[in-house]
N, C-alpha and C positions, 0 to 999 in steps of 0.2 A: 893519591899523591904519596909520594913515596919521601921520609923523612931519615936522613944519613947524617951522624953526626960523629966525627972519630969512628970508635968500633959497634955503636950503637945503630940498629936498623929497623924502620917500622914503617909500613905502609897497609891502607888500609883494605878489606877485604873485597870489599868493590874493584879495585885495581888489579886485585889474583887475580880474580872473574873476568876483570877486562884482558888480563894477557891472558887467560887459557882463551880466550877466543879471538885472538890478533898476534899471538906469537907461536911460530912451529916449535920454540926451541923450550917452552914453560917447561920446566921440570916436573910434572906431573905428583912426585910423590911428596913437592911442598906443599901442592894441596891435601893430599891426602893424609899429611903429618899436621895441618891448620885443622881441618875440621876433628882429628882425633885428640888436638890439644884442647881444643875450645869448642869443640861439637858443631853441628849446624843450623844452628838457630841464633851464630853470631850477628848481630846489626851489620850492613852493610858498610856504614861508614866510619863504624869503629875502628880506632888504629889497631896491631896485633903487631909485637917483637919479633923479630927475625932473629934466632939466636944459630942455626945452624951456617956456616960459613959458607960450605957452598951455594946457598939460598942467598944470604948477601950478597956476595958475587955476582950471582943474577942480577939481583934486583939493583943491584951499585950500579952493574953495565946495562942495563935496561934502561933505553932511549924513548921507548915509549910513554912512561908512566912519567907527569911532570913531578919535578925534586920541587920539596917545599923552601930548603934554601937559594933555589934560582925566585922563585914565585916573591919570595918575601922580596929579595930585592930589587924587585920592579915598584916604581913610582904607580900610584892610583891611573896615572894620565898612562904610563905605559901599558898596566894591565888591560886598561879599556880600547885601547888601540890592536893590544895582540885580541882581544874579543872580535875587535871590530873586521880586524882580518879574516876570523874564522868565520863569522857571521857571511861575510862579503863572497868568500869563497864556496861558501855552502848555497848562497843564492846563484852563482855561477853554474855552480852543477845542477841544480835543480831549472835555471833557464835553458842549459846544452841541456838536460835530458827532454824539455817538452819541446825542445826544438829535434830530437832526432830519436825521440820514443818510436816512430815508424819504421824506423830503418831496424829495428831488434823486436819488432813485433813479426816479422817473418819467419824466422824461425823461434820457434816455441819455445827451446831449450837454452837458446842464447838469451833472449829474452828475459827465463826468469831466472837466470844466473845473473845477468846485468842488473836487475833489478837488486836478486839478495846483495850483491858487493855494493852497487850506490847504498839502498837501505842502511846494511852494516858502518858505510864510510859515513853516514849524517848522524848514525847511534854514536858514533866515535868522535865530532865532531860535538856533539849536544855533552860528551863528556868530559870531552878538555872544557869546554863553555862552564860546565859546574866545577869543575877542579879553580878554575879564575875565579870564580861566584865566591868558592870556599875564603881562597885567600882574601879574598875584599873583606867578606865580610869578618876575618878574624882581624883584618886590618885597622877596621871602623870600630873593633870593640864590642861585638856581633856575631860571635861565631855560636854556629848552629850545631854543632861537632867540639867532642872532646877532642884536645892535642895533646900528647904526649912532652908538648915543650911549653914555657914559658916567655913572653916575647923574643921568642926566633930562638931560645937556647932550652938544650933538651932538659926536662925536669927530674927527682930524683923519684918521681912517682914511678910506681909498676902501674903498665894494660892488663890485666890480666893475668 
C-alpha cells in the first residue's frame, strides 16, 4: 500500500516486489537504490520513504498499488464488499478454468503459459485481499504493521 501525503511518499517493500513483477515500466534502479539504502533483509511489510522525485512520480501514478488514503475512506461494509467482489471473481476464474482446462491442455506451451498468468492473476488477487485485511485491521485498532501515520495523518516519526 502506498501512502501520499502533500510531498511525503512511503510505500511498503512488498509492493516494490509486487510492481517489478506486474509492471513493464518499474524503474529498476529504485529498487536497486531501496536495497542499497536499507540492504536486503528489510521486512516485507515495513513501510520505506520515497525521497527521490522521479520515484514519487511513479509511485503517485501508479494504479496498481492500493493508496492508503482511498482505503481509509471506505466504510467497514464497503471494504468487505470490494473483498467480497475479489473473492467472487477469483472463484469465476478458477470455475472457467476447470471448465475449459482441456482445451489448453493440447498444446503444451500454451498450456503452461495459461496456467503461469491465471497462477500470477490469484497471487495478485490474494494481495489486494491482504492490502483490505491491512486497513481493517488498522481500522479496529489492530494493526499487525507499523504506519508511518497517525489516525489517517502522516506522523513526524522517521522509517528508517
Amino acid at each position: 500500500m502506498k501512502i501520499i501525503k502533500d510531498n511525503d511518499c512511503y510505500i511498503q517493500m512488498n509492493d516494490i516486489l509486487y510492481l517489478i513483477r506486474n509492471s513493464n515500466f518499474f524503474p529498476m534502479q529504485m529498487y536497486y537504490d531501496i536495497i542499497q539504502k536499507y540492504g536486503d533483509t528489510l521486512p516485507l511489510n515495513e513501510y520505506i520513504k520515497i525521497e527521490n522525485e522521479e520515484y514519487k512520480e511513479y509511485i503517485k501514478s501508479c494504479h496498481s498499488v492500493f493508496d492508503f488514503s482511498y482505503l481509509m475512506s471506505k466504510t467497514p461494509y464497503e471494504l468487505d464488499e470490494f473483498s467480497d467482489e475479489i473473492i467472487r471473481n477469483s472463484s469465476r476464474i478458477c470455475s472457467w478454468l476447470s471448465h475449459n482446462d482441456k482445451k489448453y491442455m493440447k498444446n503444451r506451451n500454451t498450456n503452461i503459459m495459461f496456467r503461469l498468468s491465471v497462477s500470477e492473476e490469484m497471487l495478485n488477487r490474494k494481495y489486494f485481499l491482504s492490502q483490505i485485511k491491512e486497513i481493517k485491521l488498522l481500522k479496529s485498532g489492530n494493526p499487525t504493521i507499523e504506519y508511518p501515520v497517525n489516525n489517517g495523518e502522516l506522523s513526524l516519526k522517521k522509517t528508517n
